[in-house]
N, C-alpha and C positions, 0 to 999 in steps of 0.2 A: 407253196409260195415260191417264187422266180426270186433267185438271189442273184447276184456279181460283186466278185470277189478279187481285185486286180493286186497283180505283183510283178516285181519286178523294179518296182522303181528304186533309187537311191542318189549318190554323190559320184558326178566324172567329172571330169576336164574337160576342157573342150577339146573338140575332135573325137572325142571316146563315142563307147556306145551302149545302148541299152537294147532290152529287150520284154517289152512290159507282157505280160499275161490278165487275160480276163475268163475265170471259169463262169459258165453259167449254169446252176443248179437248180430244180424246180424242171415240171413239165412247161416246154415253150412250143412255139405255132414255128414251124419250118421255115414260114415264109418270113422273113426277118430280114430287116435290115443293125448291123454291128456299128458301133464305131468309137472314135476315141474324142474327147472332148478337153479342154484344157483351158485352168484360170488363173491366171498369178494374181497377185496380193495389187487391188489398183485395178482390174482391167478384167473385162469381159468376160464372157469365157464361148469360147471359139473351138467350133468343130474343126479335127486337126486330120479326120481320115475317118472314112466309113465305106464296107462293104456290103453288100447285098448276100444273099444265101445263095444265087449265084456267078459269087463272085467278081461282080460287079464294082470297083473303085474307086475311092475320088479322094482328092486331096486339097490340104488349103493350099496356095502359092506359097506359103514361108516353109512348106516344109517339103515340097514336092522334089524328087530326088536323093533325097537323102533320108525319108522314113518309107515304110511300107507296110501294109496292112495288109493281114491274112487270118484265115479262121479255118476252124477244122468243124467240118457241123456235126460229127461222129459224136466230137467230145465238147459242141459245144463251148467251143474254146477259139474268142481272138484275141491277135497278137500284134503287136505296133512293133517292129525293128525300128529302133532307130540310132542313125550313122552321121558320124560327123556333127557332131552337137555340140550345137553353142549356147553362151551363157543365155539367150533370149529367149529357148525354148525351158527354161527354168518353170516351173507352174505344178500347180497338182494336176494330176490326168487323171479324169473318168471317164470308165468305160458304160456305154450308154447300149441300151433293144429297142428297138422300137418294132412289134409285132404289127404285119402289115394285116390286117383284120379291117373292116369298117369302124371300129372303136378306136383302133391306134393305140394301145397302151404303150407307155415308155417304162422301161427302169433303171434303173443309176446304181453302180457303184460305190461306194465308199471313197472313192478317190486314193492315188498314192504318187507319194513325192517324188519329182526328179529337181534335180538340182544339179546345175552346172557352173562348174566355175571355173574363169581367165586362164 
């Protein structure tokens, strides 16, 4: 079974930073697409950064420059930096796969809090 497992999140100020972790455990398909997804309490929930297996990036405009996504595919493992953060990026973040296959499976995290405040 394909799990994720994210950490890293907690309580900063703004301008602080974090730096979330996503293991992924379970055999997976290479070819993969990573990413980080994110929903506060009231509102959507919006893809915030995802990469490709090679390395490949994209970002939403509200966070572009000041987060950054990376994965290491040894371990199976992406990671969201993120810098200079204000209270609006407040939200649970889940870290999302989606194996690129003809079927497209996705799977989801458990989600973990960031919280920012003034």
């Amino acid at each position: 079974q394909v799990q994720l497992v994210e950490s890293g999140g907690g309580l900063v100020q703004a301008g602080g930073s974090l730096r979330l972790s996503c293991a992924v455990s379970g055999s997976i398909f290479s070819d993969n697409t990573m990413g980080w997804y994110r929903q506060a309490p009231g509102k959507q929930r919006e893809l915030v950064a995802a990469i490709t297996s090679s390395g490949s990036a994209n970002y939403a405009d509200s966070v572009k420059g000041r987060f950054t996504i990376s994965r290491d595919n040894a371990k199976n493992t992406v990671y969201l930096q993120m810098n200079s953060l204000k209270p609006e990026d407040t939200s649970v973040y889940y870290c999302n796969v989606q194996i690129w296959t003809s079927f497209r499976p996705n799977y989801w995290g458990q989600g973990t809090q960031v919280t920012v405040s003034s």
